[in-house]
Structures are given as C-alpha cells and as structure tokens.
VOBA-1610 file (N, C-alpha, C; in pm, whole numbers, padded with zeros to 5 digits, always signed):
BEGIN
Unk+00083-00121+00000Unk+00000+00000+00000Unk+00087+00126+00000Unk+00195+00095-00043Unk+00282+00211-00020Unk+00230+00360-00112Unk+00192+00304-00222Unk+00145+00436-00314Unk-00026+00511-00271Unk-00043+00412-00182Unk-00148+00512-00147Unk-00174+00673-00105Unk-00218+00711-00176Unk-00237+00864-00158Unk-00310+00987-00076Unk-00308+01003+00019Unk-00431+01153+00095Unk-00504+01251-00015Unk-00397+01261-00077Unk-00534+01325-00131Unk-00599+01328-00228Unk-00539+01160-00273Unk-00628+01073-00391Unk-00791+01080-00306Unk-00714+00979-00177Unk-00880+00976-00120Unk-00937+01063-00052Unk-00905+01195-00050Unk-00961+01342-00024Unk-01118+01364-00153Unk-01023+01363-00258Unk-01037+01342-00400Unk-01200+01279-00423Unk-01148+01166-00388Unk-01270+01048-00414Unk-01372+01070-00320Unk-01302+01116-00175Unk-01490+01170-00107Unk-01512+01291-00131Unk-01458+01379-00220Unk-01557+01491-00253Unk-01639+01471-00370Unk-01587+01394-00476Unk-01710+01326-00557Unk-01806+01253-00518Unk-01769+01162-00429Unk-01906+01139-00359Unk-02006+01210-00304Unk-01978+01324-00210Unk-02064+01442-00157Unk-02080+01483-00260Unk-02098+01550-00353Unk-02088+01633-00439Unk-02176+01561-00573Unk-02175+01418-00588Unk-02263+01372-00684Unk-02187+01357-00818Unk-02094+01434-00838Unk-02051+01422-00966Unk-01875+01459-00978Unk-01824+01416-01085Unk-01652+01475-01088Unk-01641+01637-01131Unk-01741+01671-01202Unk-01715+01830-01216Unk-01740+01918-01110Unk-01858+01859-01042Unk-01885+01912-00873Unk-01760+01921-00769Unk-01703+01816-00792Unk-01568+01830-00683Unk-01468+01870-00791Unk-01481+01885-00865Unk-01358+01965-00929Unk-01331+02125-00892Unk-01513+02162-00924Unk-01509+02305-00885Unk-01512+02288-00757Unk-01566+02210-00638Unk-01531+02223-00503Unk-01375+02255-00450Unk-01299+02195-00517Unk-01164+02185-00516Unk-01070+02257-00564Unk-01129+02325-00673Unk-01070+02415-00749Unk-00961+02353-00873Unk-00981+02220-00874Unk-00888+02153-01002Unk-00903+02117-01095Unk-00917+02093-01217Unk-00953+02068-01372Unk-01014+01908-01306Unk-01152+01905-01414Unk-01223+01762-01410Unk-01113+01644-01440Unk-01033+01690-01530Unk-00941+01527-01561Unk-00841+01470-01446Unk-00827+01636-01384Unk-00739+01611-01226Unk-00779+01503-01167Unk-00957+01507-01159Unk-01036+01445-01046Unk-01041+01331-01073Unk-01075+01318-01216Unk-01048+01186-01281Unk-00980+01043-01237Unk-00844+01150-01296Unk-00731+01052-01284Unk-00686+01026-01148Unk-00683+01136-01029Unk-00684+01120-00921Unk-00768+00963-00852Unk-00893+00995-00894Unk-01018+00863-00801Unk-00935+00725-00885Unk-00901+00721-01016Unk-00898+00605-01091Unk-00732+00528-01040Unk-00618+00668-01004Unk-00499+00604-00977Unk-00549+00538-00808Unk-00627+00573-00734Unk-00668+00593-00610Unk-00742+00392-00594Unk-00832+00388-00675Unk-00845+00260-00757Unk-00747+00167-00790Unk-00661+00207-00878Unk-00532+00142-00904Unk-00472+00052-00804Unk-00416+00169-00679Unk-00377+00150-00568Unk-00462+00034-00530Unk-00601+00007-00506Unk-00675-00044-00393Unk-00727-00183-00467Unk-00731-00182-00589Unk-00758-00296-00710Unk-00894-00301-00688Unk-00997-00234-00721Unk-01098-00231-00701Unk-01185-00097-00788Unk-01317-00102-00835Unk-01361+00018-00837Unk-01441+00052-00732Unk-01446+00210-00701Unk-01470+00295-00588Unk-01609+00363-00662Unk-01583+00412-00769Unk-01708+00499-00820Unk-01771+00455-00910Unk-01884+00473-00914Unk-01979+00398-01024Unk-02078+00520-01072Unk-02142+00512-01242Unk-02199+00652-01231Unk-02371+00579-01234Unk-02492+00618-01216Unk-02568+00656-01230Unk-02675+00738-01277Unk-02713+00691-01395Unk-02750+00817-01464Unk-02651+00917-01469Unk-02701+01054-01429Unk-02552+01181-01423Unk-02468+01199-01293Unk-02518+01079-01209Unk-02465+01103-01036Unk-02392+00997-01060Unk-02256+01054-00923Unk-02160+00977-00938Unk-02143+00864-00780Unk-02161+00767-00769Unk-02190+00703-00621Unk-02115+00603-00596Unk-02086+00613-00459Unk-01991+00515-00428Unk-02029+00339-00486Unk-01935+00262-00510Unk-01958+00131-00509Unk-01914+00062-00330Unk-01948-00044-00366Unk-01994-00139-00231Unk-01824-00088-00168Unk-01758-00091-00206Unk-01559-00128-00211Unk-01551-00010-00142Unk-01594+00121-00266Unk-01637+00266-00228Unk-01725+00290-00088Unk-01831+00224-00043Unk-01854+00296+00098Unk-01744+00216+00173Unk-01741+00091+00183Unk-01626+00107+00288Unk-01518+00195+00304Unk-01488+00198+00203Unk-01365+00331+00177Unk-01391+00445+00280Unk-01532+00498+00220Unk-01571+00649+00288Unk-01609+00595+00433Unk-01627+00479+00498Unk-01611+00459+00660Unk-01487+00457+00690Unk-01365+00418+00623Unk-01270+00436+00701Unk-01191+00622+00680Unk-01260+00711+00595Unk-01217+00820+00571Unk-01148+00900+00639Unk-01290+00926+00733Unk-01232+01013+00917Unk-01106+00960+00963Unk-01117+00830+00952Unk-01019+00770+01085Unk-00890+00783+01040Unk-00878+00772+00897Unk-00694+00770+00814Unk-00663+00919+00884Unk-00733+01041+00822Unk-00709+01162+00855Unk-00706+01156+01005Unk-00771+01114+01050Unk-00737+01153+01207Unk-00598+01103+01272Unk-00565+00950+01182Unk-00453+00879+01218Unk-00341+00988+01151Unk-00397+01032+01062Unk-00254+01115+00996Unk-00240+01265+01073Unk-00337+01304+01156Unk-00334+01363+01176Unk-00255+01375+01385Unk-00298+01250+01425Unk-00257+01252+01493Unk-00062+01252+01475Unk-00066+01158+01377Unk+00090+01163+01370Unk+00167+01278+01319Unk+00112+01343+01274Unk+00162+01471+01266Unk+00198+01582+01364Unk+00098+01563+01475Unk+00067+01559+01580Unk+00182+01537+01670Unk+00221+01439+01655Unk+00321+01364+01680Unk+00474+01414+01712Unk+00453+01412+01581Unk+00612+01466+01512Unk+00613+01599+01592Unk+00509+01708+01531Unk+00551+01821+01567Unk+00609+01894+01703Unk+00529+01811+01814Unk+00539+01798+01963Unk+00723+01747+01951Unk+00764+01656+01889Unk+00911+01664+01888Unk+01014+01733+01818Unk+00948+01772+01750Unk+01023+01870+01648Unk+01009+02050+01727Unk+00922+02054+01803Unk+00922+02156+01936Unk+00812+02262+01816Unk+00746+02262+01713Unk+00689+02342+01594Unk+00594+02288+01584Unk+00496+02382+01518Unk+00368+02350+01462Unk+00424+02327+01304Unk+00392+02186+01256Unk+00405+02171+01114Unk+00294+02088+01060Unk+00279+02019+00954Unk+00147+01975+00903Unk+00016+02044+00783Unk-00100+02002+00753Unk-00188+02088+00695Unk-00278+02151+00773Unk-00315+02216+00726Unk-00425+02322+00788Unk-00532+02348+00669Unk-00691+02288+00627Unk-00744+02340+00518Unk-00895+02432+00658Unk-00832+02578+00580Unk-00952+02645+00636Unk-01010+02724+00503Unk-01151+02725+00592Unk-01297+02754+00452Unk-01346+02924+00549Unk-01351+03006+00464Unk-01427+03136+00481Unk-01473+03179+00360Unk-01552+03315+00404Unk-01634+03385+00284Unk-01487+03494+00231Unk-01543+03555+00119Unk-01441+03570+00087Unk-01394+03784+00075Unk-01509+03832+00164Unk-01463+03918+00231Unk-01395+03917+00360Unk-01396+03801+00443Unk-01322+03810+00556Unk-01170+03762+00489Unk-01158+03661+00377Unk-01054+03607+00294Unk-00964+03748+00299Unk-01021+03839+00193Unk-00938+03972+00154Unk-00900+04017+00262Unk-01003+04094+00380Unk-00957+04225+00474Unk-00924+04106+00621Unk-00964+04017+00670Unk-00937+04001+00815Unk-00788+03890+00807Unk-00817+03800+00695Unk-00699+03687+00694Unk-00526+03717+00674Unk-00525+03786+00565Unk-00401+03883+00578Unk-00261+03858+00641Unk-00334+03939+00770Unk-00276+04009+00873Unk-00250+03841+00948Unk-00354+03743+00968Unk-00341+03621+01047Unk-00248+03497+00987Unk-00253+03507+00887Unk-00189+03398+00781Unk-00039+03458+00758Unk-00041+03588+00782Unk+00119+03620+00785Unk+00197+03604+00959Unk+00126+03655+01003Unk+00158+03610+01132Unk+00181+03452+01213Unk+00088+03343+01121Unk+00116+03193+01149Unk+00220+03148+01023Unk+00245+03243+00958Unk+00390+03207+00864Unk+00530+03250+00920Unk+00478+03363+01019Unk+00644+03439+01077Unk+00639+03318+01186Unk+00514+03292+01247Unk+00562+03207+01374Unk+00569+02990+01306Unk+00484+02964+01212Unk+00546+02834+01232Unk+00555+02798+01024Unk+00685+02796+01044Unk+00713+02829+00869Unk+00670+02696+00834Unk+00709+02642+00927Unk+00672+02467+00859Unk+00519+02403+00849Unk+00402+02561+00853Unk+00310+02511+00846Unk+00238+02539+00736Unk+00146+02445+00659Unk+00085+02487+00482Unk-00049+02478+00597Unk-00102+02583+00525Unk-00230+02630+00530Unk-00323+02648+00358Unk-00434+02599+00375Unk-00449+02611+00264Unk-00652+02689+00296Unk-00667+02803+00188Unk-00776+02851+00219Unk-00888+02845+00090Unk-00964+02811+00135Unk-01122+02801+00030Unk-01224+02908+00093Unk-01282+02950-00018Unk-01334+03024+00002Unk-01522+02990-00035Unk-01615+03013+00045Unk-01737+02988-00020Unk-01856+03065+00088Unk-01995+03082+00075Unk-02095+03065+00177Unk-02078+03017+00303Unk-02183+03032+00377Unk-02145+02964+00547Unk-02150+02806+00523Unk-02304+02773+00378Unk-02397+02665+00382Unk-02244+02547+00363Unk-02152+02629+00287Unk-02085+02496+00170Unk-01977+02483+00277Unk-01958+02559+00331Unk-01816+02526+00430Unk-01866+02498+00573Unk-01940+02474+00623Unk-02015+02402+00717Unk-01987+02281+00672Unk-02081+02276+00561Unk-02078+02126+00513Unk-01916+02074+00505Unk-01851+02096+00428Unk-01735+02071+00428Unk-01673+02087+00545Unk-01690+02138+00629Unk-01616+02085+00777Unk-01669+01971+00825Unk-01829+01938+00848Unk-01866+01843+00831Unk-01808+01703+00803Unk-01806+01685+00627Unk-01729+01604+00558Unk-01601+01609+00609Unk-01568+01679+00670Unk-01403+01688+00684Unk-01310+01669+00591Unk-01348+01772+00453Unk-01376+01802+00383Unk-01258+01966+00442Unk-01258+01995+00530Unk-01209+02090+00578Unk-01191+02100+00717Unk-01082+02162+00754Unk-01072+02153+00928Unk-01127+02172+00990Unk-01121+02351+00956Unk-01160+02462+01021Unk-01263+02522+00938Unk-01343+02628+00974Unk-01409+02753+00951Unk-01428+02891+00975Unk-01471+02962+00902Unk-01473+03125+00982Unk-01589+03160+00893Unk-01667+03148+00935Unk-01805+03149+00899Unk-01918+03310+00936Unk-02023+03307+00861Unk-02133+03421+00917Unk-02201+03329+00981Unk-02235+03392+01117Unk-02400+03317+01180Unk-02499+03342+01105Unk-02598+03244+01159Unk-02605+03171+01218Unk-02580+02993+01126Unk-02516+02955+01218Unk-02439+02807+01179Unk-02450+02714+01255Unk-02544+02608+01224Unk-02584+02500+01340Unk-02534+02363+01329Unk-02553+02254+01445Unk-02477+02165+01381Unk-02470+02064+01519Unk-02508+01908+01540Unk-02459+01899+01656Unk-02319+01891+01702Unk-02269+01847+01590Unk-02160+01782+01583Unk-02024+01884+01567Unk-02066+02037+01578Unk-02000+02132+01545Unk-01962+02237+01717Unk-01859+02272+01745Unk-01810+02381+01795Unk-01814+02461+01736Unk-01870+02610+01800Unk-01913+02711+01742Unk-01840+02788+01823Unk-01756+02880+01776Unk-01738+03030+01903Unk-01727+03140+01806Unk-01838+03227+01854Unk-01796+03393+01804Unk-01678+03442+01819Unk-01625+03532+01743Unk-01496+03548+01720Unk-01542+03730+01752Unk-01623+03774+01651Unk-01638+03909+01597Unk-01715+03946+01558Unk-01766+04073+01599Unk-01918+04129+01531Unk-01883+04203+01422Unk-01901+04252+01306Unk-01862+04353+01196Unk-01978+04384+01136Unk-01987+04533+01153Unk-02113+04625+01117Unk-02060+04672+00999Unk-02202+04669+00955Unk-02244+04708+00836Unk-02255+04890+00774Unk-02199+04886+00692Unk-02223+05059+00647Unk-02268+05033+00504Unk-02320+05175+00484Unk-02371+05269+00386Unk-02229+05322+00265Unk-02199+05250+00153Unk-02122+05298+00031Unk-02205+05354-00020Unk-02169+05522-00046Unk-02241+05571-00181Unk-02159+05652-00283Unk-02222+05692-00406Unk-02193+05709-00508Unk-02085+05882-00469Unk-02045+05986-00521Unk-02035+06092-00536Unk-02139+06187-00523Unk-02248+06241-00491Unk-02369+06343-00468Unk-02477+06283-00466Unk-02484+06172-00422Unk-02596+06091-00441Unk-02677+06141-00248Unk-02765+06210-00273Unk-02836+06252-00119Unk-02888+06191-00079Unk-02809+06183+00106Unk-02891+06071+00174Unk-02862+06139+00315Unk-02917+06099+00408Unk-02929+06175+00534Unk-02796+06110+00613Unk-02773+06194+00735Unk-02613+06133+00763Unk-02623+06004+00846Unk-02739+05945+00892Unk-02778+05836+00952Unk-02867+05730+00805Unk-02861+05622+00749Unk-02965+05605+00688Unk-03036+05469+00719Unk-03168+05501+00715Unk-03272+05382+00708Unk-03287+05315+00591Unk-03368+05227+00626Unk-03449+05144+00514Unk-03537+05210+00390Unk-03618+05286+00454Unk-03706+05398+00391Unk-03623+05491+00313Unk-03508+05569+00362Unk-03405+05600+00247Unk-03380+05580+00136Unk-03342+05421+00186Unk-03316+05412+00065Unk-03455+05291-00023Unk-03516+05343+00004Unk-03641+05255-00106Unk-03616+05303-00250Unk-03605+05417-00287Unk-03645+05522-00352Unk-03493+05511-00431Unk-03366+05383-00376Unk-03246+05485-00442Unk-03219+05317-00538Unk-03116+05367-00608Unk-02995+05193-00658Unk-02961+05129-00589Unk-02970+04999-00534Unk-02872+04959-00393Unk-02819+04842-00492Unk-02700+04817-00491Unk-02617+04683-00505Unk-02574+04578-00352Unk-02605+04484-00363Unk-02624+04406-00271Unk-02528+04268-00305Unk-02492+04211-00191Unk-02437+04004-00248Unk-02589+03974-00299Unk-02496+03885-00387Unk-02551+03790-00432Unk-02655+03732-00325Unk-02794+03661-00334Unk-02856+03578-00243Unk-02799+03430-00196Unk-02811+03378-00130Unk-02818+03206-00105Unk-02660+03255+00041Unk-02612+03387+00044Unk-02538+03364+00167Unk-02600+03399+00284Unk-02584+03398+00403Unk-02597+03469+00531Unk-02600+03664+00520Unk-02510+03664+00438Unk-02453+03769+00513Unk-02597+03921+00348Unk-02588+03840+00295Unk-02729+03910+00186Unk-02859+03830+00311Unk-02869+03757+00380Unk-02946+03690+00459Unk-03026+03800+00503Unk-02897+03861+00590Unk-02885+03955+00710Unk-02941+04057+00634Unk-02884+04153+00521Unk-02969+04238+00506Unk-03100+04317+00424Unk-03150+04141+00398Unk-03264+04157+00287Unk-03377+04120+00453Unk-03319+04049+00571Unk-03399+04115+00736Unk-03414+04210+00784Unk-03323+04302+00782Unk-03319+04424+00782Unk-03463+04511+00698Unk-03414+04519+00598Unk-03563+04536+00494Unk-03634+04503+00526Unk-03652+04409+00560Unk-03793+04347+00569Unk-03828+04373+00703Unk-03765+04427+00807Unk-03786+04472+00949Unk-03868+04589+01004Unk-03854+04676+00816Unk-03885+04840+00829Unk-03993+04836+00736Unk-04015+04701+00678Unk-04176+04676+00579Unk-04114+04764+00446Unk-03967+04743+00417Unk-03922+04787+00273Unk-03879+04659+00194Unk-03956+04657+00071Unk-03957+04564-00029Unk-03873+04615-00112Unk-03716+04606-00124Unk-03618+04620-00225Unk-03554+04551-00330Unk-03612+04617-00427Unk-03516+04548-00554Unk-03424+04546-00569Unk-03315+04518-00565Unk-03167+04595-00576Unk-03120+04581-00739Unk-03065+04669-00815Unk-03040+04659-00937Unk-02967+04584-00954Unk-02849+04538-00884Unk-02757+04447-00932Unk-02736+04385-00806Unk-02711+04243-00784Unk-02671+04130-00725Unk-02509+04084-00733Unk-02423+04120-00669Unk-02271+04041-00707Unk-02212+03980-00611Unk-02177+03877-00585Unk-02046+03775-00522Unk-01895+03859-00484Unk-01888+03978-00566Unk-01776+04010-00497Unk-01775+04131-00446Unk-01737+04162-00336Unk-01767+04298-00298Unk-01640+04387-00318Unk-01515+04387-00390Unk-01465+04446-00479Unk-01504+04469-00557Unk-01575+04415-00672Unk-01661+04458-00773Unk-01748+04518-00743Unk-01831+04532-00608Unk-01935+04591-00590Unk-01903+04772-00555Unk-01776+04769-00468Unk-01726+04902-00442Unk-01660+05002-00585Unk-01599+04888-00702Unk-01608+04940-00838Unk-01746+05022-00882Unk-01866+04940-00855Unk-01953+04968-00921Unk-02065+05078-00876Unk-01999+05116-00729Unk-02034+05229-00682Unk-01975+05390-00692Unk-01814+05312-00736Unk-01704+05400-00749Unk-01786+05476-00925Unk-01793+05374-00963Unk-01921+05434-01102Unk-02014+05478-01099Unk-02044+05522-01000Unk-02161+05552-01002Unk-02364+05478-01018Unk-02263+05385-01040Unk-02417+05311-01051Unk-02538+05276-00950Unk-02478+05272-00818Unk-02579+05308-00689Unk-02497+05317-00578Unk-02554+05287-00502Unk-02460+05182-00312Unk-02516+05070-00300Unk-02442+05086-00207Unk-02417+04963-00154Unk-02361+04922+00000Unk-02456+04829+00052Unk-02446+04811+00196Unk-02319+04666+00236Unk-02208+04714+00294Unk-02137+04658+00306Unk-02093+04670+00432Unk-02002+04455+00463Unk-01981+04545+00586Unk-01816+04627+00615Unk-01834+04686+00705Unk-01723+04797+00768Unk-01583+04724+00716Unk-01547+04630+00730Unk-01436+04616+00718Unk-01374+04595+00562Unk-01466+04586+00510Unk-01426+04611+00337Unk-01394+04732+00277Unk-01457+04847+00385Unk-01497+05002+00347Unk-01335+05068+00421Unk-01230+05144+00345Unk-01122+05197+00401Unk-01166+05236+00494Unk-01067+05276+00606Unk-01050+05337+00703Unk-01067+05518+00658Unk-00980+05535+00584Unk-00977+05736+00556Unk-01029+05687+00410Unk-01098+05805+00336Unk-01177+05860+00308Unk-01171+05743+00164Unk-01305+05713+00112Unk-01285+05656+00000Unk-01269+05720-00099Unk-01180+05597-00213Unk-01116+05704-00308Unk-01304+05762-00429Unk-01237+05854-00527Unk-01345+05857-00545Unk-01427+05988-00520Unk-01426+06053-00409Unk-01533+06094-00373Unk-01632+06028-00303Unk-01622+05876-00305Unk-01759+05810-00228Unk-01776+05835-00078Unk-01882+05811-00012Unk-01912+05876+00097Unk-01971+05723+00180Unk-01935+05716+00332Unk-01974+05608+00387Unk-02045+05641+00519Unk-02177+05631+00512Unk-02297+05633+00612Unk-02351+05506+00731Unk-02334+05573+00832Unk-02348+05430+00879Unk-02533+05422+00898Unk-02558+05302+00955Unk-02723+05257+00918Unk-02793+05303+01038Unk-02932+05299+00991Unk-03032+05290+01138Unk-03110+05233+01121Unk-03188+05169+01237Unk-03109+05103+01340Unk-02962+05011+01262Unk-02903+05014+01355Unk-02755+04944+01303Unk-02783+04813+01275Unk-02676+04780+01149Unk-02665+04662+01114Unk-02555+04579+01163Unk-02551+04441+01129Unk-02455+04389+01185Unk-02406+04205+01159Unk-02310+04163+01161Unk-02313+04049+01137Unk-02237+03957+01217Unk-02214+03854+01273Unk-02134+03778+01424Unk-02089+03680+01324Unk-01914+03671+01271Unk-01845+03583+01252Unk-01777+03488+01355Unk-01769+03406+01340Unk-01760+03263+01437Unk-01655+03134+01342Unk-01578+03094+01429Unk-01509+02940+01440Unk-01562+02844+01426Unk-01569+02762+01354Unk-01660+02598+01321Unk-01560+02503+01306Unk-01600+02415+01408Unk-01493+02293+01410Unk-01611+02201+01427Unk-01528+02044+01402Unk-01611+01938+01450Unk-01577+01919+01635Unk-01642+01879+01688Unk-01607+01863+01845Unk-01496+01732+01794Unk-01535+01670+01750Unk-01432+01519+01740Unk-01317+01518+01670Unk-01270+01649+01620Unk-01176+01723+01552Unk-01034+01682+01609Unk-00958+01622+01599Unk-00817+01588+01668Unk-00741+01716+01636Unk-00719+01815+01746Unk-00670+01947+01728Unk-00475+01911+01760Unk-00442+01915+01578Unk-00265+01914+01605Unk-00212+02058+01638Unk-00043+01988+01652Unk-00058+02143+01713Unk-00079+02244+01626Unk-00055+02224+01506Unk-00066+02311+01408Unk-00229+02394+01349Unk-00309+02317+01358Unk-00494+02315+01335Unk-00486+02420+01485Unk-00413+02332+01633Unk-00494+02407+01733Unk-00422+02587+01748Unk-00316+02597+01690Unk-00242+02771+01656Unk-00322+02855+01561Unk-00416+02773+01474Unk-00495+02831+01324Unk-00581+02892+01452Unk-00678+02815+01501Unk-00758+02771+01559Unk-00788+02890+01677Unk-00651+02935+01736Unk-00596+03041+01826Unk-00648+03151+01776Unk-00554+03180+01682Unk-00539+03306+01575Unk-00666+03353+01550Unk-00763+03245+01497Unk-00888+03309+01470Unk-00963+03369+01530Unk-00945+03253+01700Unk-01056+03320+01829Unk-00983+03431+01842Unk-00861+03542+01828Unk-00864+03610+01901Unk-00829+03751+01758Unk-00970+03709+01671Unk-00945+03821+01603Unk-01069+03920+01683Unk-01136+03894+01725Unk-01223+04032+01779Unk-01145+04089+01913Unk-01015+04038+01962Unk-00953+04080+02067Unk-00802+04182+01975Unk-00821+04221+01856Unk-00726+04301+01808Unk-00736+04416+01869Unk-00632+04537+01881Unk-00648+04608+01876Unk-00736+04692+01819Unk-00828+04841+01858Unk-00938+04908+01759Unk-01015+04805+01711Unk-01059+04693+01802Unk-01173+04639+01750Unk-01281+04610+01836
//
C-alpha cells in the first residue's frame, strides 16, 4: 500500500458528496481530468472500483462505501501523527485546510496567515473560500478543518465560538443625497447593489428590509464585494457593506460612507467538529482566529 495517496482519497470523497466529478472539481478548485485521474490512480492503488456513475450522479460502489467509513479515521490517524512529530520537532508543522467567505478572505486573513507564517514556517495552510452553507458542510465532511463562517451556523456535531461582530455601512456614489444616519425607507427610492442571495450575510440584510416593511429590488446582485465598491465608485448606486471592506480614511473617489439605522450587523464565528483531533498546528490556526475580535481598535 505504499502508493497510497491523501489526497487521492480526499479526492474520491468529494465526488461522492458532491454527486458528480465536475462538482468536486469546482469544489476543489482543479480541472475535471485532475479528479479523474486522481479517483482512478486511487483505484489502481486499492484494485478495485470505488465509483460507479448513475444516470448523471456519481456514487460510491460497495468497495467505495467502505472506503468512505474508514475516511475520518486515516485523517485523524494522519493527523494525529503529525501531531506527533511536531510535539518533537518543538513546531507547529502539518496541513491546515480552512474555509471562509471571501470578504473576511481579503480584509481580516491577511494580517493572520502572515503572522502563522512568521511564527510556524513549517506550516501549509491552505484557504477556500465559499458561503457559510458549503463550508459548514465541508467541515462536516471533513472536507475541511476549520471555519470562519457568518452566523447563524448550526450543527450537533460542530463547535461554534464567536470570534467578531462587523457592522455594516452605507457605500455611496459621489452626490448621491442621503441623510447622515440612513434607514431602510431611504433608501427605497435609491440603486442599492447588494451580495448575491443564497449567503448569510445578503441573509442579514434583505432582514433588515424586511424589518422596516421595505420591499427592495436591488439593481444588481454580485459575489464580490470588490466589484461591488467598483460599481459604486461608477456611479451606478450603493451599496451596503460590511465595515471592514470600506477603508479606514476617506474613499477614493469621492464616495461617501454612512453608517445605518437602526444598526446593522453580522457575528463571525469558528466551526470545528467537536471530534476534531486538534494538532498542534490546526490548534495555533484555531488560536489566531478566536482572538481576532480581541485586536487592537476592535
């Protein structure tokens, strides 16, 4: 069994969750033939087939669920031994796969991922980015370690700790009039660019709206909120974002940043499995994160 691979069979249980090889390809971020050849050398190894298709779904064979029962336990074994090592090697070394959205990705990670590189070089961290729904799940699956998630995020099987609250402000255009506090009712009447739906954090403020009995259309819907601050920088409306995407001194531009009423707001939080074998390396990630609402100016 020497050629057996981690993350052949990483590989092979995300096609399973996922239903199909293009599903975990884009889960994964690697070309479909990657996934391919990955599950089939993974096969090779084990002399057996693992996946079988179904109509357009892709499902384990008999060989294949046993496989995915012993999944947890390899990773945990590898994980303990890593574990292991590092405790003698006096360092945090090993993997680390953590899942966030991908405004906390840009403005909060940064600063944390450089700081667990000055302190343990020998550690790979690797970050995905998605919704609360998909990286839940994927911590879940174990599928992923860690999380840094929007509430609300449930789970029995999950450790949850708030980390950080981050409020929400008012982006607007260049002369676009709005009062220096703004409501809901404000802005009925104006352009608003908003996320995309299906996350938490568009969750949060299509509740809002709906709190003050305002039914908003928003002209445009986008996934990235760089693009969205472009598209305000154009003039094309505002946009409710939260605070920590929005500079500190003055946006470029001319744009102007209002904060809300009643205030908005959103509680990012830590997601682990409780049964999570914390190495030392996972339990330093793990650190770092709880003590981002304990930064300075925060």
């Amino acid at each position: 069994m020497k050629n057996f691979n981690l993350d052949h069979l990483q590989t092979f249980v995300a096609v399973i969750r996922h239903g199909s090889f293009s599903a975990a390809a884009d889960s994964m971020d690697i070309s479909q033939p990657a996934v391919s050849q990955q599950v089939r050398q993974l096969e090779r190894t084990l002399g057996t087939p693992l996946v079988e298709r179904v109509g357009r779904r892709a499902r384990a064979t008999a060989a294949g669920q046993e496989l995915l029962g012993h999944a947890a336990q390899i990773e945990a074994a590898v994980d303990a031994a890593v574990e292991a090592v590092s405790r003698r090697a006096g360092s945090a070394a090993g993997r680390v796969r953590l899942g966030t959205g991908a405004t906390a990705c840009i403005f909060l990670l940064p600063a944390v991922l450089k700081d667990l590189r000055r302190r343990f070089p020998a550690l790979e961290i690797t970050v995905s980015t998605g919704n609360t729904a998909d990286i839940a799940k994927a911590v879940e699956d174990n599928l992923l370690d860690v999380g840094l998630v929007t509430m609300p995020v449930s789970g029995r099987m999950f450790e949850i700790t708030p980390v950080l609250d981050d409020e929400f402000v008012l982006l607007a255009p260049p002369g676009m009039a709005l009062p220096a506090r703004v409501t809901a009712a404000a802005l009925a009447d104006q352009p608003v660019l908003l996320f995309e739906p299906g996350g938490n954090t568009r969750r949060i403020t299509d509740e809002w709206f709906a709190r003050a009995g305002v039914r908003l259309a928003p002209v445009m819907s986008l996934g990235s909120v760089e693009a969205i601050k472009e598209l305000v920088s154009a003039g094309l409306g505002c946009a409710i974002l939260p605070a920590m995407a929005v500079p500190q001194a003055k946006p470029k531009g001319g744009m102007t940043v209002h904060p809300l009423s009643p205030r908005l707001q959103r509680r990012l939080a830590v997601v682990i499995r409780r049964d999570k074998r914390l190495h030392a390396g996972l339990a330093d990630v793990v650190r770092s994160l709880e003590q981002l609402g304990r930064k300075p100016g925060r």
